[in-house]
C-alpha positions as CSV (number, residue, x, y, z in Angstrom):
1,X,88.7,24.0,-0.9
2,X,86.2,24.5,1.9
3,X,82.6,24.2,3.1
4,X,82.5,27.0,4.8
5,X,80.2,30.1,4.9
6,X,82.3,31.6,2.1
7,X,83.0,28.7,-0.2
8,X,82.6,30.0,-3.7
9,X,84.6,33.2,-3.1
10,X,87.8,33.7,-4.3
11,X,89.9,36.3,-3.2
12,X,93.4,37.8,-4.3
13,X,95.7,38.9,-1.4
14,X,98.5,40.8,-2.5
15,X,100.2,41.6,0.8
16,X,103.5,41.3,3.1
17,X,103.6,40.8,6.4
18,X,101.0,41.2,8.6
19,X,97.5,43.4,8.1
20,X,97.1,42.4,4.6
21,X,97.5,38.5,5.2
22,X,95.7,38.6,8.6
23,X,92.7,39.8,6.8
24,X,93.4,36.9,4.1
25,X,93.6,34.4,6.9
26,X,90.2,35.5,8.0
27,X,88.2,35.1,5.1
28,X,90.5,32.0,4.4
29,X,89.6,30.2,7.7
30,X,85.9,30.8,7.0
31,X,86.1,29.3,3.7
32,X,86.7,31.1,0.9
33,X,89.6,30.2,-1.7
34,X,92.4,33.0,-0.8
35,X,95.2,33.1,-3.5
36,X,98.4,34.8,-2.3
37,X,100.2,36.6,-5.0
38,X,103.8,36.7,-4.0
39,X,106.9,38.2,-5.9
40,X,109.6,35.5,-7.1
41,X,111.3,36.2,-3.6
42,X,108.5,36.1,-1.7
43,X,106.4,37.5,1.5
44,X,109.3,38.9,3.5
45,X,107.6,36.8,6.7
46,X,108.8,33.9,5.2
47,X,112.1,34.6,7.0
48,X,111.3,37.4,9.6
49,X,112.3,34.8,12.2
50,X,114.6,32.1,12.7
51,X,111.5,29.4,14.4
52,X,110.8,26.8,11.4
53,X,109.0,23.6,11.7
54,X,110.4,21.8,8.4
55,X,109.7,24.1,5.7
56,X,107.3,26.7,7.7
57,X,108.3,29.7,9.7
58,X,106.4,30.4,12.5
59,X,105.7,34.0,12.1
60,X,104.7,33.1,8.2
61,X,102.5,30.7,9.4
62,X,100.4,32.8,11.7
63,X,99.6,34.7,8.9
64,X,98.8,32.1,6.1
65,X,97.3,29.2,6.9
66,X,94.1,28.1,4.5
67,X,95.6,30.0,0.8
68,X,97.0,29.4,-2.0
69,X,100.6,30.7,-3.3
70,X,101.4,31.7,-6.8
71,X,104.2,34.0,-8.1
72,X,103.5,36.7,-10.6
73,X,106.4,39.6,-11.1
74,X,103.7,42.6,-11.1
75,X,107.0,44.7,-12.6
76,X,106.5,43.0,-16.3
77,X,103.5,43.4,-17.9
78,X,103.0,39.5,-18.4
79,X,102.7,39.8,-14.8
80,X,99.6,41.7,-14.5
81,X,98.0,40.8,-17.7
82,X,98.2,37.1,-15.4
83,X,96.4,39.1,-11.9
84,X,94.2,40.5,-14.5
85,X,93.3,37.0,-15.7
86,X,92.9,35.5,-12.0
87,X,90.7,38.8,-11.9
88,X,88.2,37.8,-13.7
89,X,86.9,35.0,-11.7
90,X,87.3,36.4,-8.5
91,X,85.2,38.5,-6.1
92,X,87.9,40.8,-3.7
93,X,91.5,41.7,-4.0
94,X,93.4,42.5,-1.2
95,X,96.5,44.9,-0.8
96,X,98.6,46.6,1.7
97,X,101.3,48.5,-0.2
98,X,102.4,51.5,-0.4
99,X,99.9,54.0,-2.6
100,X,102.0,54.8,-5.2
101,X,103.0,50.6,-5.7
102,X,99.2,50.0,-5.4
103,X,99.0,52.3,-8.6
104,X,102.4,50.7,-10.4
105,X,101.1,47.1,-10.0
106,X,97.6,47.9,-10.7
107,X,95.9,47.2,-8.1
108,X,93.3,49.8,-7.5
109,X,89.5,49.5,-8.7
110,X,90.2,51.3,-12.1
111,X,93.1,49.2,-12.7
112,X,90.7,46.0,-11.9
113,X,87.7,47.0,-13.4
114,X,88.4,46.2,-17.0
115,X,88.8,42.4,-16.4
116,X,85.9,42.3,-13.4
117,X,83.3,45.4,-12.7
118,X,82.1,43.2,-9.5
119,X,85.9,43.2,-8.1
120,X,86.3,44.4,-4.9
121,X,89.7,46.0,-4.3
122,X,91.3,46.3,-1.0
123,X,93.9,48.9,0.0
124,X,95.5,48.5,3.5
125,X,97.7,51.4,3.8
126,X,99.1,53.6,6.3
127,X,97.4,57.0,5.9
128,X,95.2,56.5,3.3
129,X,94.8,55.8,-0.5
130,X,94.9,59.3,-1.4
131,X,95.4,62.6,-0.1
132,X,98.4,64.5,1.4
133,X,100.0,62.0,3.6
134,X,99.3,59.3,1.6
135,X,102.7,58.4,0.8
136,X,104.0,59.1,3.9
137,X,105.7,55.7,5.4
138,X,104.2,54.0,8.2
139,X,104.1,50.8,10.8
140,X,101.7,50.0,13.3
141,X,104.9,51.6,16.1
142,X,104.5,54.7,14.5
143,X,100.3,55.2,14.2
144,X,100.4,54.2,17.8
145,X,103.1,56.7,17.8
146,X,100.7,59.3,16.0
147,X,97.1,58.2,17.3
148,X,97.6,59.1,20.9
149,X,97.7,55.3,22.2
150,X,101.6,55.3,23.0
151,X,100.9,58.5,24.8
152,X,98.2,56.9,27.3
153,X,99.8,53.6,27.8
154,X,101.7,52.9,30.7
155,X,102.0,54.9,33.8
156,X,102.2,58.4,34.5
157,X,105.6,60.0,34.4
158,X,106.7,56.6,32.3
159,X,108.1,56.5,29.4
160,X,104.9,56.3,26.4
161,X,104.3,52.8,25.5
162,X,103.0,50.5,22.8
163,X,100.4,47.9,23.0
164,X,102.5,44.8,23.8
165,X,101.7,43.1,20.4
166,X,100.9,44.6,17.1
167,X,97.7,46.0,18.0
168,X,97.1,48.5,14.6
169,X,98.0,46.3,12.0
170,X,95.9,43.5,13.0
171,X,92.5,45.6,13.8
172,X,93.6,47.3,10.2
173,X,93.3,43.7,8.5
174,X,90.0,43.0,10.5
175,X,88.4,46.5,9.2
176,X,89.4,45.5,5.1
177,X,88.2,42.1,6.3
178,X,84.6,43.9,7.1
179,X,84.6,46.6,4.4
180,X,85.4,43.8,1.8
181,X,82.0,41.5,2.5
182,X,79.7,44.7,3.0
183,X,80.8,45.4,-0.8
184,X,80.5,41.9,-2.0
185,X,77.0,41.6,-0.4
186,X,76.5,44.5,-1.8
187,X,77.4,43.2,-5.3
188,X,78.9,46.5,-7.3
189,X,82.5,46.4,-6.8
190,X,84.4,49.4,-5.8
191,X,87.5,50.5,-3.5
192,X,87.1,49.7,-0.6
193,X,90.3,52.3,1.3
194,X,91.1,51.4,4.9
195,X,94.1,53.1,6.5
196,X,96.0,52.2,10.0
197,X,95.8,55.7,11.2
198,X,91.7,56.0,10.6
199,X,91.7,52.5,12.1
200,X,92.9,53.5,15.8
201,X,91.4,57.0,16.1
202,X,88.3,55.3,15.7
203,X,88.8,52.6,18.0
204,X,90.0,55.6,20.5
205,X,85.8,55.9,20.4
206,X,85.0,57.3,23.9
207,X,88.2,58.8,24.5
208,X,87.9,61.1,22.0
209,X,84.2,62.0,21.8
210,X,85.0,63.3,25.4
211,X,87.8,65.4,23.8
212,X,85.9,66.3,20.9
213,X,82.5,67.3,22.4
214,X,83.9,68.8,25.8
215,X,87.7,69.1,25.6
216,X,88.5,66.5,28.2
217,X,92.1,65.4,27.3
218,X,92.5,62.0,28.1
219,X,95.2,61.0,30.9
220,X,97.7,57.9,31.5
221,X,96.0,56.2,34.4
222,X,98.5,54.4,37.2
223,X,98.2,50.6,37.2
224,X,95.7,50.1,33.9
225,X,92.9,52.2,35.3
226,X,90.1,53.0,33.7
227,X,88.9,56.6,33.2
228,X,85.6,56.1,34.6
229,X,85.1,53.1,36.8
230,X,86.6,52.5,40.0
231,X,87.6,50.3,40.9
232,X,88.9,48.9,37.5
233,X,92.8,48.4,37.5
234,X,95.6,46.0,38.2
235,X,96.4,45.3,42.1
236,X,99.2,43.8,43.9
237,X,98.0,40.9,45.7
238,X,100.3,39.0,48.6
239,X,101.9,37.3,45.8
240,X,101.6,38.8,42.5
241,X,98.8,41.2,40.6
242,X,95.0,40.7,40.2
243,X,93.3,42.7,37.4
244,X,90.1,44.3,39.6
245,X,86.7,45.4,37.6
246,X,84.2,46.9,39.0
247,X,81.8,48.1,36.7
248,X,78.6,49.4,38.4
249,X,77.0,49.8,42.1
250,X,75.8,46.6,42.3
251,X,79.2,45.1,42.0
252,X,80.6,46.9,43.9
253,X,77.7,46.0,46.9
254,X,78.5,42.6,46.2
255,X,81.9,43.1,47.0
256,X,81.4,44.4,49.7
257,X,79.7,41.9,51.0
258,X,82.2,39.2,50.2
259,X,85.2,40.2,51.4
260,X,83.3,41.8,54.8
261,X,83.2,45.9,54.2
262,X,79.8,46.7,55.8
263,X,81.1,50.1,56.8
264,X,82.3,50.5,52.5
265,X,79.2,49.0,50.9
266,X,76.6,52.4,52.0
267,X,79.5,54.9,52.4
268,X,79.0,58.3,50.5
269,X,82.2,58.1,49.5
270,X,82.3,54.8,48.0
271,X,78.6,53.6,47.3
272,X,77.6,54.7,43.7
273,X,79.5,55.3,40.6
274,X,80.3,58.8,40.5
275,X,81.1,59.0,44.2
276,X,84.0,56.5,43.4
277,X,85.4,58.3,40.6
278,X,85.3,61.4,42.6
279,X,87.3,59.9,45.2
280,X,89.3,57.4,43.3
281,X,92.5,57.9,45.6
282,X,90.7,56.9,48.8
283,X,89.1,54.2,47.3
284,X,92.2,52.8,45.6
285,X,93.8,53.2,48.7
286,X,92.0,51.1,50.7
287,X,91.0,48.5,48.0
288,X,94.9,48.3,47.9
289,X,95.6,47.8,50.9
290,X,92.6,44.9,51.1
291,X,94.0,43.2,47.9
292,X,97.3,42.5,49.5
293,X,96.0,40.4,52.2
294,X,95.6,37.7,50.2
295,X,96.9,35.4,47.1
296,X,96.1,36.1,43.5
297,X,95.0,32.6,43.5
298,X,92.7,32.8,46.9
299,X,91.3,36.1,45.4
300,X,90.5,35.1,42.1
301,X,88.8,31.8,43.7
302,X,86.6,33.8,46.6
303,X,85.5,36.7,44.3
304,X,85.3,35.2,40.9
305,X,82.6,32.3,42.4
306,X,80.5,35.2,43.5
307,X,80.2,36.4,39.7
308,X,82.6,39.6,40.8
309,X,85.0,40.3,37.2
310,X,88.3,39.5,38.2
311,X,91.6,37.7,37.2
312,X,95.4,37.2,37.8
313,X,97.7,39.2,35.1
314,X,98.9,36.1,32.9
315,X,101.6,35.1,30.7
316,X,101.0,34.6,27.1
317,X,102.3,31.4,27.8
318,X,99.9,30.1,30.6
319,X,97.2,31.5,28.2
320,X,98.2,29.8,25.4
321,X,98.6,26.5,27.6
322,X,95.2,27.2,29.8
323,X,92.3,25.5,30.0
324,X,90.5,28.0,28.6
325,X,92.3,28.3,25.7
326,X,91.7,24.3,25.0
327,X,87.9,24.4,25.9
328,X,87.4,26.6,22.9
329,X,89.6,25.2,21.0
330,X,91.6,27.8,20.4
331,X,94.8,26.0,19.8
332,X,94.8,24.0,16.1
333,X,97.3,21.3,15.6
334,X,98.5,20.9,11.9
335,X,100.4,18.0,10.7
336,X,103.9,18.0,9.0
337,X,106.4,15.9,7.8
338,X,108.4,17.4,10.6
339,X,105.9,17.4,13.2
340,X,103.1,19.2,14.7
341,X,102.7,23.1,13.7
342,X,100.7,24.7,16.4
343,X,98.8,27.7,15.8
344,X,96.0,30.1,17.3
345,X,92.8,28.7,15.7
346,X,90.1,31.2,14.7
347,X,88.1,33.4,17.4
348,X,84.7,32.7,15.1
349,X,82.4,30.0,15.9
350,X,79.9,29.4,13.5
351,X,76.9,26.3,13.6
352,X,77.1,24.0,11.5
353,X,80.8,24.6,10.2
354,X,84.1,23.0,12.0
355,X,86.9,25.2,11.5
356,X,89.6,23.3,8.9
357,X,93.3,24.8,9.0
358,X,95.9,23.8,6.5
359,X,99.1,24.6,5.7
360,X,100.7,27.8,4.8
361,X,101.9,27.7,1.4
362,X,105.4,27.3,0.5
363,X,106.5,29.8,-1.6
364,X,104.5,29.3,-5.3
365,X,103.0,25.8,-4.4
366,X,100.0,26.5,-6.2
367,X,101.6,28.4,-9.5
368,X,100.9,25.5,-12.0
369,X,97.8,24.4,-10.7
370,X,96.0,28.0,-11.1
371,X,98.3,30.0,-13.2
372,X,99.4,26.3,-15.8
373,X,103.1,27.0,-15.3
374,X,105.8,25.5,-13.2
375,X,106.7,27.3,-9.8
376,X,109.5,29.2,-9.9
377,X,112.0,29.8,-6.4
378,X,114.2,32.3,-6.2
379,X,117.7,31.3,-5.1
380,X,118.4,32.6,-1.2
């Protein structure tokens, strides 16, 4: 299938939607041979969204690039005598179910470990695989919801927020990705359990060791602060926004220098770390003020040549159309019958590997050549 780093490993990824398959897509992009399990009617983001190019929905194909599809009906037993066979020559299986239809299909370890003691097996779920809110329903809205994030994003008095894309579910898939390989290399099989809600109180890190160890309840900061630094938030320019960062004293002498502030650069208020934070109002003030002078272009040009961390707030369009974007190569063209389906290429680099994106599968493609029988589609 590949040359990559993980030729040779073959993986089973039962999953719908989104943190299961991005995981899939992962290992899938860096070579190994991902097998997507599908029910006869298929992964329900087939058909989230109307945007097809021939065959392949845009949302699907985000997902599922570089895999196989087969269809199995885990209900019957024939069904998972079949994942049990496929089982046997393969090295992680991947789900994001519920718990309790992890256990009906069979899909835990000790459901596994008859066919394959060296399987790793996956489960993506919302609050874990066991325990008291294991069966409790979940999305990534409502762990954001839960975790505290929704709470500190946006600003103060606002309404709470969510991240503006689908922030748990994908750092879910990334943490199965991780947990997956550690057991593989580790070569024992086992269960590996990641849950959504574990997944964003631990990337709430810092913010909640300061809770934890002090009781220092984090706060919504106006315009994208952050809690420490300062300056470090989105300003108005003369024309539109600049996101500012200022990370340490000798950034911040630096720009003073280029944008003139003598008086700023050794002021007790202003000159070291702490002494900003402790004033942040009169420094944002007056870094404010300053920033709307200018352009978000002329800004970004005069301090951003001087090594100074700054930007203008973009579109996902103008990213996804950037120069930036196209110098890593970050946009991956893949031919069709019905023309070009463009996707976001893979954030890994690796030596001595170039980065090969198929197709997504249509629904069962693969069923005859793993599984010996003809595909099956179920009527719409």
């Amino acid at each position: 299938m590949s040359d990559g780093p993980l030729s040779g490993i073959r993986i089973i990824e039962v999953c719908h939607v989104l943190a299961g398959p991005f995981s899939g897509m992962i290992l899938g992009d860096l070579g190994a041979d991902v097998i997507k399990v599908e029910p006869p009617g298929g992964d329900m983001a087939r058909n989230i969204t109307k945007q097809f190019t021939g065959p392949y929905n845009d949302y699907f194909a985000s997902l599922n690039r570089n895999k196989r599809s087969v269809i199995l009906d885990l209900n019957t037993d024939a069904g998972k005598a079949q994942l049990g066979e496929l089982a046997r020559d393969s090295h992680g299986l991947i789900s994001n179910l519920r718990p309790a239809a992890i256990r009906r299909f069979g899909l835990t370890y000790q459901d596994m470990k008859p066919y394959n003691e060296k399987l790793v097996c996956v489960a993506l779920t919302g609050f874990g695989l066991d325990g008291p809110y294991s069966e409790k329903p979940a999305y990534d809205y409502i762990v954001q919801a839960l975790t505290g994030v929704m709470s500190l994003t946006g600003d103060p008095g606002g309404t709470p927020t969510k991240a503006g894309y689908s922030a748990v579910d994908n750092s879910t898939g990334m943490m199965g990705t991780i947990g997956l390989l550690a057991k593989i290399i580790e070569g024992k099989g086992g269960q590996v359990d990641v849950s959504l809600f574990d997944t964003m109180l631990a990337q709430l890190n810092y913010l909640a060791s300061g809770y934890l160890n002090h009781g220092i309840a984090p706060q919504r900061m106006a315009n994208s602060a952050h809690p420490y630094m300062v300056p470090a938030q989105v300003f108005e320019s003369s024309d539109g926004f600049v996101m500012l960062f200022v990370s340490t004293d000798k950034f911040w002498q630096r720009f003073c220098k280029v944008v003139d502030w003598p008086e700023h650069a050794d002021n007790p208020l202003f000159a070291t770390m702490e002494a900003r934070a402790q004033n942040r109002e009169v420094v944002i003030a007056a870094v404010a003020a300053l920033m709307k002078t200018r352009s978000t272009t002329d800004w970004v040009s005069l301090l951003g040549d001087e090594g100074i961390v700054i930007s203008g707030v973009e579109t996902l369009e103008t990213a996804l159309e950037s120069d930036m974007a196209a110098s890593r190569d970050m946009i991956a063209v893949i031919p069709t019958p019905d023309g070009a389906l463009r996707v976001v290429g893979s954030p890994i680099k690796l030596s001595g590997h170039k980065a090969d994106y198929r197709l997504p599968p249509l629904l069962g493609e693969h069923t005859e050549e793993i599984l010996g029988k003809p595909r099956v589609i179920a009527a719409k």
